[in-house]
N, C-alpha and C positions, 0 to 999 in steps of 0.2 A: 617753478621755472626760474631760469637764472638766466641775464641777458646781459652782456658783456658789453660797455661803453665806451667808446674814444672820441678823441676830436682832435683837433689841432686848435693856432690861439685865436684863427677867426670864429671856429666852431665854440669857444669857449661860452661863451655865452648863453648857449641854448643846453649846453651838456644837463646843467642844476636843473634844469625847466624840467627836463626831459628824466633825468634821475629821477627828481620826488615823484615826477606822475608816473613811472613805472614802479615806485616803491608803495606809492598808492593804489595801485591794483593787486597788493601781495609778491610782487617782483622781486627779485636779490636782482641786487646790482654787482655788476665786477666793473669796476672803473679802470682801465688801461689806457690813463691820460687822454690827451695835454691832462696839467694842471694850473695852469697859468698862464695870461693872455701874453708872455713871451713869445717872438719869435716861433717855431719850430713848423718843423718838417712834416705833413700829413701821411704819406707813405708808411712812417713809424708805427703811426696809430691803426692806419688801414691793415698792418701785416699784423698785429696785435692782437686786434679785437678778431680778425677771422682763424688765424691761430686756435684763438681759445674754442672756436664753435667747430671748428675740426676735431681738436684736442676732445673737445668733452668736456669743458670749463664749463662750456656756456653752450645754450640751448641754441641761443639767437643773438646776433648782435645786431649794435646799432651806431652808426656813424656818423660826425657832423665836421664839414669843412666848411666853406666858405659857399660852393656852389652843390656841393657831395656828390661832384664827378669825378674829381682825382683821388680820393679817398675809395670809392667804390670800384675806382678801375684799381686800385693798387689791391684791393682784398680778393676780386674778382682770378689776380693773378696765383691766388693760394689755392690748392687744387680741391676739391668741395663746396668750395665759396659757390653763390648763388645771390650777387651780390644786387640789388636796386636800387635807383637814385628817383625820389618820389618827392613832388609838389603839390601834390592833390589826392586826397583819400584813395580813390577811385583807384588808381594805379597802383596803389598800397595792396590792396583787397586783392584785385587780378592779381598780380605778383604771386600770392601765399597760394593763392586757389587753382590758378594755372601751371605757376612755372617752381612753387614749392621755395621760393627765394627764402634764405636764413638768414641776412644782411642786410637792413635797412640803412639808406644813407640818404641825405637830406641838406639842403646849405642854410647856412644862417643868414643869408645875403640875398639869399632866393623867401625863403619862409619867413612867420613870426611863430611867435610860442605856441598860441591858441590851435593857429593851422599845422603847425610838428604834433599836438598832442592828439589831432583827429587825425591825423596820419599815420602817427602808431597804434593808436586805436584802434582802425580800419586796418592796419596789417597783424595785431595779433588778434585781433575777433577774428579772423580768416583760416581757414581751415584747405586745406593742399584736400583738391577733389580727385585726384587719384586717375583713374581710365585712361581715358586716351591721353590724358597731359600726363600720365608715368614716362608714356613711351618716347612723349617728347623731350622730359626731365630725362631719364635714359639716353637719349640721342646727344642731348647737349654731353653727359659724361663723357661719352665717347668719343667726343670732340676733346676732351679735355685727355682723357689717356692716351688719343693720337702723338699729345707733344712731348 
């Protein structure tokens, strides 16, 4: 599996956290910045990392700003993105298993390391159950080729 990375320079901080424990569970990483607690623009890295999971880079991504709402709405904007902003396991897990989400995002401001690594945890143990939430993943497409 390959899971593609970004942040911006609030996010910086948890990105390393988050790299080794997805490299610890056999993970490739693709890092599409930040690189450094500079300044910069989250949007860059929100249109980056969902790029690459459209593309075919990457299977899954994962994103960290500051609060990972502005990060998730900017990826949200890329047309396939399936993008969540998660605090607590629980919502991680729904996410994959209901609504089939490829995009985890998360703030650094909001979380600590411990509670992002049980968060990704809980979204890549999760498995997309298929049946009646196809038809809803479907419905949401269709909202997206309306625009």
């Amino acid at each position: 599996m390959k899971i593609a990375i970004g942040c911006d320079h609030v996010g910086i901080i948890l990105k390393p956290v988050i790299t080794e424990h997805l490299m610890q569970r056999g993970i490739t990483v693709i890092d599409k910045g930040a690189h450094s607690d500079t300044r910069t623009d989250y949007p860059i890295y929100g249109k980056a990392v969902a790029e690459a999971v459209v593309s075919g880079e990457a299977d899954l991504g994962i994103l960290i700003c500051g609060s990972g709402i502005g990060i998730s709405i900017t990826a949200n904007k890329v047309n396939g993105i399936r993008a969540v902003v998660c605090s607590e396991p629980y919502s991680a897990k729904l996410s994959r298993s209901h609504n089939n989400t490829n995009v985890l995002a998360f703030g650094s401001r909001v979380i600590g390391s411990e509670l992002a690594k049980m968060i990704v945890d809980a979204w890549l143990d999760s498995a997309f159950e298929g049946e009646r939430h196809q038809t809803r993943v479907e419905m949401i497409a269709d909202v997206e080729k309306e625009q």
